[in-house]
C-alpha positions in Angstrom: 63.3 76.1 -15.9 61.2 73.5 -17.9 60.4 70.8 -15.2 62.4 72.0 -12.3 60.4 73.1 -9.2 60.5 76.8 -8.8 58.1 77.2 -5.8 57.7 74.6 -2.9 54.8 76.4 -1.5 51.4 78.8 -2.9 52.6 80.9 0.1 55.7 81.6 -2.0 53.8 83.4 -4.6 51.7 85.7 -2.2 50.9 84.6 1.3 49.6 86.3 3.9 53.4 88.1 4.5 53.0 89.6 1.1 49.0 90.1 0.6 49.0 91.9 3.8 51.5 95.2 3.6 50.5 95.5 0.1 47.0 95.9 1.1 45.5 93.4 -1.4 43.5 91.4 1.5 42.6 93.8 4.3 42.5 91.0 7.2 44.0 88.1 7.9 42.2 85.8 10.6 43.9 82.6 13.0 41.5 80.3 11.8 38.5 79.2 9.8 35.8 80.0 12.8 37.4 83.5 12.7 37.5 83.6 8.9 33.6 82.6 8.5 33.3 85.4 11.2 35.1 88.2 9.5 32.9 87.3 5.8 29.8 87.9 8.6 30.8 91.2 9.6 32.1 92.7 6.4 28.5 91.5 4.7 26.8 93.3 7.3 28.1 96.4 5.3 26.7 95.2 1.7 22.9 96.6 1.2 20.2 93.4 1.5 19.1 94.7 -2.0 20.4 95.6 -5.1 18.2 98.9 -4.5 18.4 99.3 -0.6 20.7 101.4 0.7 23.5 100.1 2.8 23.2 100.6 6.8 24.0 103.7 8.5 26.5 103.1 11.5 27.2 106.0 13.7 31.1 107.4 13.0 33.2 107.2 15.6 36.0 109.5 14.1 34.8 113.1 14.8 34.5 115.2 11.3 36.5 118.2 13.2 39.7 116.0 13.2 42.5 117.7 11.5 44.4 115.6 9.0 48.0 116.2 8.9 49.1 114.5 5.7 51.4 115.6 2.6 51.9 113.1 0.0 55.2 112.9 -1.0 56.8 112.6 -4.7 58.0 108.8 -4.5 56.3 105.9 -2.8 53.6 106.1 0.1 51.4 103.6 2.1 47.8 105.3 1.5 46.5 104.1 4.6 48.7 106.7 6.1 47.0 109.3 4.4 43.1 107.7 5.2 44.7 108.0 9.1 46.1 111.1 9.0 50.0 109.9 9.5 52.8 112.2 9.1 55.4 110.7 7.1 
């Protein structure tokens, strides 16, 4: 393999198709406008302080919902069981 091109692209070693499902980035934006917006919005959650508290935003799933999830013995998406999938 010494000197041969193995990869023609970065995306080839984890782009979006692969970073995505596997839940290693959590969003994937059009373009760098919507990029620079998404950074925005997720600081908005980070406290303004090392000793503030972060913000408090009203919940909009209701605490009484029931969560219908078994894990199962192989494999599983998690985000299945933070959204109360049946798998």
């Amino acid at each position: 393999l010494m000197g041969k091109q193995i990869y023609t692209s970065q995306d080839q070693l984890g782009g979006p198709h692969i970073m995505v499902p596997n839940g290693v980035t959590h969003e994937l934006v059009q373009n760098d406008q919507d990029g620079v917006e998404a950074i925005v919005r997720w600081l908005s959650f980070v406290p303004a302080t090392v000793t503030s508290v972060p913000p408090i935003i009203s919940s909009i799933d209701p605490i009484s919902r029931r969560v219908q999830f078994k894990p199962i013995k192989g494999a599983y998406d998690p985000r299945h069981m933070l959204g109360g999938v049946k798998v």
